[in-house]
C-alpha positions as CSV (number, residue, x, y, z in Angstrom):
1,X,4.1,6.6,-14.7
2,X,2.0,9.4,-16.2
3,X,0.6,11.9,-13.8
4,X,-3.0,13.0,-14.7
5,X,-4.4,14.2,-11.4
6,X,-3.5,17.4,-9.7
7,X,-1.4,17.6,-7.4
8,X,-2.6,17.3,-3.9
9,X,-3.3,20.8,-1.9
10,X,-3.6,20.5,2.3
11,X,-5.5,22.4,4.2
12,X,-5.5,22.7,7.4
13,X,-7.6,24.5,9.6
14,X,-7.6,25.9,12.9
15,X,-8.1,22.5,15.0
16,X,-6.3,19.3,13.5
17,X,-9.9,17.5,14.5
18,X,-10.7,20.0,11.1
19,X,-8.2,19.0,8.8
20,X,-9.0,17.8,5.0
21,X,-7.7,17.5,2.0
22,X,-9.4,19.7,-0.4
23,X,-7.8,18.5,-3.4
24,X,-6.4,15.1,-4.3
25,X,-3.9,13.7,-6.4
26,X,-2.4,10.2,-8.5
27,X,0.0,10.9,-5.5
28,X,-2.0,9.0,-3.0
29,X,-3.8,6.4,-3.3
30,X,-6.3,4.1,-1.3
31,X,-7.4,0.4,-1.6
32,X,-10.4,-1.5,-2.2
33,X,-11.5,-4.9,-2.1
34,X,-15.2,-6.8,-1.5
35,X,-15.1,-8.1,1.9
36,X,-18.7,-7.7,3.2
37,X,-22.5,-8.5,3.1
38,X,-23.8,-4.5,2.6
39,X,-21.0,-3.6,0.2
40,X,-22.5,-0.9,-2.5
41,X,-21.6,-2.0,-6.1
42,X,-18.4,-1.3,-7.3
43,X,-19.4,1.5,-10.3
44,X,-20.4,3.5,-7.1
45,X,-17.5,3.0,-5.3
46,X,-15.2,4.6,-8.5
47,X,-17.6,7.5,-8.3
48,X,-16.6,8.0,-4.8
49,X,-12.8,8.0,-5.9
50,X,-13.5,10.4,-8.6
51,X,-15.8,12.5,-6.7
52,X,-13.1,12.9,-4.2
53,X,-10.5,13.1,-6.4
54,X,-8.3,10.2,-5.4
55,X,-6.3,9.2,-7.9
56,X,-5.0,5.8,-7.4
57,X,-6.3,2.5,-6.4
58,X,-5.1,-0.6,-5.1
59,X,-7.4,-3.9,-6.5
60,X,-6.4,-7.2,-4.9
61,X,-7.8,-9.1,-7.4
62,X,-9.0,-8.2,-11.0
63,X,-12.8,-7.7,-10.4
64,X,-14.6,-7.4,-14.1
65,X,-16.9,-5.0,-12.6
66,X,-14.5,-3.0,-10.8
67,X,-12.2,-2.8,-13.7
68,X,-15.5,-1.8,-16.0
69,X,-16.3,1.1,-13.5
70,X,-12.8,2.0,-13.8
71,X,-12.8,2.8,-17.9
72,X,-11.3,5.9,-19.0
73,X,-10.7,7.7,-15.9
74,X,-7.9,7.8,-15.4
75,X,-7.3,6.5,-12.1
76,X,-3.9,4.7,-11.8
77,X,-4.7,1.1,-11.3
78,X,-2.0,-1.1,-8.9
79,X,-3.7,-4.9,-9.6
80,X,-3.4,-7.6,-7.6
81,X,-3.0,-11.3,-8.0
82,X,-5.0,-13.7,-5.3
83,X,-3.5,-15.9,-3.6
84,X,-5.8,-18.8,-5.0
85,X,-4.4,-17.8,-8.3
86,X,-0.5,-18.5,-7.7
87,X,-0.2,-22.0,-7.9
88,X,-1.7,-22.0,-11.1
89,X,0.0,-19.5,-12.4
90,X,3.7,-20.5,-11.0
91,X,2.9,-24.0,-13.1
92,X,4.5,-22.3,-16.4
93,X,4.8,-19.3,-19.2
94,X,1.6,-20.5,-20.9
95,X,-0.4,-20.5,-17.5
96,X,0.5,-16.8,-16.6
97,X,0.2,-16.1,-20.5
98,X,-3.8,-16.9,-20.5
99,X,-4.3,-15.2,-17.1
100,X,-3.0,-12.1,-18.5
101,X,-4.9,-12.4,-21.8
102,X,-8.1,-13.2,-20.0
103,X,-8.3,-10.7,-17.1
104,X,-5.7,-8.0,-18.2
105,X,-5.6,-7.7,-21.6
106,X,-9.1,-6.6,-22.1
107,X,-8.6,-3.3,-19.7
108,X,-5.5,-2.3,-21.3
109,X,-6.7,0.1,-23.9
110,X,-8.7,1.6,-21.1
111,X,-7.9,1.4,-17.8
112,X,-4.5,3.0,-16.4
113,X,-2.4,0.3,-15.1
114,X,1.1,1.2,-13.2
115,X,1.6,-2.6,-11.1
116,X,0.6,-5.8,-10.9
117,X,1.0,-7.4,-7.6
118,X,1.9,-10.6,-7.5
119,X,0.0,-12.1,-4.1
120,X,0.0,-9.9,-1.0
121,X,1.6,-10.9,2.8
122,X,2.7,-14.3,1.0
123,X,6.5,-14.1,1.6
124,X,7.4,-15.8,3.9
125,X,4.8,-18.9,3.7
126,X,3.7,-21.8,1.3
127,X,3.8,-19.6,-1.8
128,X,6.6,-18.0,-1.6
129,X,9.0,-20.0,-4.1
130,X,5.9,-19.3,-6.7
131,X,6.6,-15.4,-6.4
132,X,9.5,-14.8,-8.3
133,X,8.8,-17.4,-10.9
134,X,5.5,-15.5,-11.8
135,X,7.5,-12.2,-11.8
136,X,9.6,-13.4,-14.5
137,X,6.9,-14.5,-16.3
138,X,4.9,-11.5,-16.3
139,X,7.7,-9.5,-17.2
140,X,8.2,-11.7,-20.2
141,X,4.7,-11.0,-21.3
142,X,5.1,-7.3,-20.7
143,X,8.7,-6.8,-22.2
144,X,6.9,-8.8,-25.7
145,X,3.9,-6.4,-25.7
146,X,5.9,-3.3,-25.4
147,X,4.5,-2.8,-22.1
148,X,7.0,-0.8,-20.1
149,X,5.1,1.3,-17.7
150,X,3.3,-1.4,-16.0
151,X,5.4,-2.5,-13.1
152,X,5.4,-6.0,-11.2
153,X,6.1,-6.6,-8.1
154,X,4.9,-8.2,-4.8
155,X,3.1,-6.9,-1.3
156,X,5.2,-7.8,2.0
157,X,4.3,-7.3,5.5
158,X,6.2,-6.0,8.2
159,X,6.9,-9.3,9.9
160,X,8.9,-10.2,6.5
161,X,11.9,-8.5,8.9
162,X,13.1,-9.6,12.1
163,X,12.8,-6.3,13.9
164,X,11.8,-2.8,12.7
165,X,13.3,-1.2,15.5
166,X,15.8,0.6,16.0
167,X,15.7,0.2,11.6
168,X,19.4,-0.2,11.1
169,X,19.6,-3.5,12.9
170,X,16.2,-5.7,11.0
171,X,17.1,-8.2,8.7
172,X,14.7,-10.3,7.0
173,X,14.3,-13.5,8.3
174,X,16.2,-16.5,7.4
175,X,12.3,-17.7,5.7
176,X,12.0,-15.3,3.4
177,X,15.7,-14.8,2.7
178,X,15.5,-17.4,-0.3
179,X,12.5,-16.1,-2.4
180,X,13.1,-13.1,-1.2
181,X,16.3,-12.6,-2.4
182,X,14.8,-13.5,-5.7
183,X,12.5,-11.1,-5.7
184,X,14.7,-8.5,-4.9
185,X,17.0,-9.2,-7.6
186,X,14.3,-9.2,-9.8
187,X,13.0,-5.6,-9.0
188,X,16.6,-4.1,-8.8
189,X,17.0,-5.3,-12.5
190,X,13.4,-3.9,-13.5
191,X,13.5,-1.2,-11.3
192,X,10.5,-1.8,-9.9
193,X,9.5,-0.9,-6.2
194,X,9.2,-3.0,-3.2
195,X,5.4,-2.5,-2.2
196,X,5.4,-3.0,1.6
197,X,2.3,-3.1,4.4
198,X,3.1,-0.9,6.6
199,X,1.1,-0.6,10.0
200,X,2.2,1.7,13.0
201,X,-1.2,1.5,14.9
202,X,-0.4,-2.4,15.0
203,X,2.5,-1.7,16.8
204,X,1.5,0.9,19.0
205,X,-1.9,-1.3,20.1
206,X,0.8,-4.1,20.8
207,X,2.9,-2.2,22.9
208,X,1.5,1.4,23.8
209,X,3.7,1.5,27.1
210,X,6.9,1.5,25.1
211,X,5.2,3.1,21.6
212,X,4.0,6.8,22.3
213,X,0.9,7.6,20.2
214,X,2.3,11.0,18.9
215,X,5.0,8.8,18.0
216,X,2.9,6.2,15.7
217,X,0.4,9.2,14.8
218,X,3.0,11.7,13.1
219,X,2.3,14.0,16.1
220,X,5.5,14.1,17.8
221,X,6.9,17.9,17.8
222,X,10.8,16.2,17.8
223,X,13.0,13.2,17.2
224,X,12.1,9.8,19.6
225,X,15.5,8.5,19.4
226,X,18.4,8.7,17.1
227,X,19.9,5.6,14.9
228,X,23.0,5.8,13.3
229,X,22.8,9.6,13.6
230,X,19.5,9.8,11.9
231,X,16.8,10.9,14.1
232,X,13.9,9.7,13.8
233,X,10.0,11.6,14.7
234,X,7.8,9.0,13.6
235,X,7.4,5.1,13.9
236,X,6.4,4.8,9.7
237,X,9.5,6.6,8.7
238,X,11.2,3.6,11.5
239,X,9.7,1.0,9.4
240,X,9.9,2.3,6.2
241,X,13.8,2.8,6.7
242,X,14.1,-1.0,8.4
243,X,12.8,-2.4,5.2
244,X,15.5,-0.4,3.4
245,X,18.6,-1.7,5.9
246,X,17.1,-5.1,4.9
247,X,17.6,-5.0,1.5
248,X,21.1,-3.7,1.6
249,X,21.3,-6.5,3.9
250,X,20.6,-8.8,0.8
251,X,22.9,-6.8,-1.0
252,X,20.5,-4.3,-2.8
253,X,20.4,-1.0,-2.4
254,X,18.8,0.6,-5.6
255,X,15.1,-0.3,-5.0
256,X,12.5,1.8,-3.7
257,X,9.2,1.3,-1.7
258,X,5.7,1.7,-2.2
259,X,3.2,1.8,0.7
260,X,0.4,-0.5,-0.4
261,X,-1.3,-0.6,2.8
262,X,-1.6,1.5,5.6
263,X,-4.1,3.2,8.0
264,X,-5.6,3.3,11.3
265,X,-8.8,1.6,12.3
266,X,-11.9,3.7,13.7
267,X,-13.3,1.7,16.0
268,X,-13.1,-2.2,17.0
269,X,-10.5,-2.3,19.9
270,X,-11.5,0.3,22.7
271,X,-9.6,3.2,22.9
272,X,-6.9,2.2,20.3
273,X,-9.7,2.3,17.8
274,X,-11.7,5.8,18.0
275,X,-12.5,8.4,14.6
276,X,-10.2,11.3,15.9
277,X,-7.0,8.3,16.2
278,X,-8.1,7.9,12.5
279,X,-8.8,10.6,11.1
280,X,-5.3,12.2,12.7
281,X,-3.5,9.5,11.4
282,X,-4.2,9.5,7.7
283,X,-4.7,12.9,7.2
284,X,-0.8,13.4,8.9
285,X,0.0,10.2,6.5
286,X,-0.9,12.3,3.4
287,X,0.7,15.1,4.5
288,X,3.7,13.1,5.2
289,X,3.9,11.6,1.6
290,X,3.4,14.4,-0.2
291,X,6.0,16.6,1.5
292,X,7.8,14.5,-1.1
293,X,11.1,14.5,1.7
294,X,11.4,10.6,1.5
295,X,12.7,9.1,5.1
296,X,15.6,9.7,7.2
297,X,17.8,7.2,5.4
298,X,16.3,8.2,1.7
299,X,15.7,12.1,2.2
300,X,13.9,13.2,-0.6
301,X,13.0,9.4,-2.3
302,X,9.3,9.3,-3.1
303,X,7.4,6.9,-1.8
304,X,3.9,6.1,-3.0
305,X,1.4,5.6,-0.1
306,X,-2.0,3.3,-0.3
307,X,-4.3,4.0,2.5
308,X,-6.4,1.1,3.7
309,X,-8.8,1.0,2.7
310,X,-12.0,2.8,0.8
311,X,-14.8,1.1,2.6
312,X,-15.6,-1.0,6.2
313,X,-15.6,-4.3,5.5
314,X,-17.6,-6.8,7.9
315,X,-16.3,-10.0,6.6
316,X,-12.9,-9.2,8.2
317,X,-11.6,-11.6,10.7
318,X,-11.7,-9.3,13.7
319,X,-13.7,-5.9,14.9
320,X,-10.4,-3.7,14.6
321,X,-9.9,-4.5,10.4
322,X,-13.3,-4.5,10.0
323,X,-12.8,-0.9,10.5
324,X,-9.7,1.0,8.3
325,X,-12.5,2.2,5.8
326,X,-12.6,5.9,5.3
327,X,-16.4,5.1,4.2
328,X,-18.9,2.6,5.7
329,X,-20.8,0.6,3.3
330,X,-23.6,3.3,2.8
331,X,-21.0,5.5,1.1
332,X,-21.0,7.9,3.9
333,X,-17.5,9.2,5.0
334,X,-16.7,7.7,9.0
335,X,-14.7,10.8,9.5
336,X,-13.6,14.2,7.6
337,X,-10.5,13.2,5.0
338,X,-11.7,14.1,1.4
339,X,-14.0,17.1,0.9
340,X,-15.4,17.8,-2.8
């Protein structure tokens, strides 16, 4: 994947509450999807990305006006498939052929595409069979168009394993193991990532007695606990390194992960939920990813990161998601991150 953006430059000042990131990069990216009643129009969303320098973005679906907005800037493109799309798709070559001539092939020439994302938190579940057969046939398309630097591959949550914790011991479970095993056969042959969804504030708001917050925030000053002699400092390194034990579970060890969701929400659920939580999460999740030192089990594998998500969207299904955006809908930042 070309790299067109410069590279990311942290500073951080006196108090972490001051911290931003003065320069961004292709390295990090953050999503963006239409789920609310006051959301600005989509060209103005892109001019927030390019004003602030962020160089990647995650689409769930492929938005005509988003992808319009997006023309010749070079802003690396990771596009997703809805799930109201996959049946159709899964029903055969000529289905997933006419999809991709009809809302790809028109951007290609001027848009930067790096993935398309075959349906996101759908393995395990109804769909799941579907996902590997629309792999392969996307793959077909893009191995007959000369397309080699677009990738496919598929979003998975955390509860696709049995445990995260301690990571060594997490298999995935016996639901997903069938299309799953698919898809990871598939990726290991393309060598395409595994994009994952990766939530530590979920974890910690489920069980903050037994989670400290320094822990799930990047803050901790030394290792939590130790598994299989590696120590571990933070709870998305934990994760991260659960997901890789599970695919050597499966029997494959040669695929790497991309991070297309993570974040902290600003407000919705009390004390869990505040600006400062936020704000000192994803600005310690940058710096984490672009140390470029991979996790304890993979030192020094880079993993892409998505932070969820651009703006608050009030059509989500509770107070606490309604709130991961880093602006609300009037294009105003909810807390320092980016600064121009």
């Amino acid at each position: 994947m070309a790299h067109f953006c410069l590279a990311i430059v942290i500073f951080i000042s006196a108090t972490l509450n001051q911290m931003t990131i003065t320069e961004a990069s292709i390295d990090i990216g953050v999503t963006y999807q239409l789920l609310g009643d006051k959301q600005p129009q989509p060209s103005d969303v892109i001019n927030l990305y390019k004003k602030y320098g962020i160089g990647k973005i995650r689409l769930y679906e492929p938005d005509p006006p988003t992808l319009d907005a997006l023309k010749g800037t070079q802003i690396s493109v990771a596009l997703g498939i809805p799930k109201n799309d996959i049946p159709n798709l899964a029903s055969g070559q000529g289905a997933t052929n006419h999809w991709f001539s009809s809302k790809v092939q028109p951007y290609l020439d001027n848009v930067l595409l790096s993935y398309i994302v075959v349906g996101n938190d759908l393995i395990p579940g109804e769909y799941s069979s579907y996902i590997p057969t629309i792999m392969d046939y996307l793959q077909s398309i893009l191995n007959s168009s000369n397309l080699h630097g677009i990738k496919v591959t598929t979003a998975v949550p955390i509860t696709t394993l049995v445990t995260s914790y301690p990571p060594s011991t997490g298999p995935f479970i016996k639901e997903a193991h069938g299309a799953f095993g698919r898809v990871l056969k598939f990726l290991s042959k393309q060598g395409s990532p595994l994009m994952i969804n990766v939530y530590p504030y979920y974890a910690y708001a489920t069980e903050p007695v037994n989670i400290r917050l320094d822990y799930a925030q990047f803050t901790a000053k030394e290792a939590i606990f130790q598994d299989k002699g590696l120590s571990y400092l933070n709870l998305f390194d934990a994760m991260v390194d659960a997901f890789y034990y599970a695919m050597e579970r499966l029997g494959v060890s040669d695929v790497d992960v991309v991070v297309g969701e993570t974040g902290w929400p600003s407000a919705g659920n009390g004390n869990f939920t505040t600006p400062k939580l936020a704000a000192t999460y994803n600005q310690h999740f940058i710096k984490h990813i672009l140390n470029f030192n991979g996790t304890p089990k993979r030192a020094g594998a880079y993993v892409e990161g998505f932070l969820h998500t651009m703006i608050n969207e009030n059509f989500q299904f509770n107070p606490g998601n309604q709130n991961f955006g880093l602006f609300n809908p009037n294009m105003q930042p909810v807390y320092p991150l980016f600064s121009n």
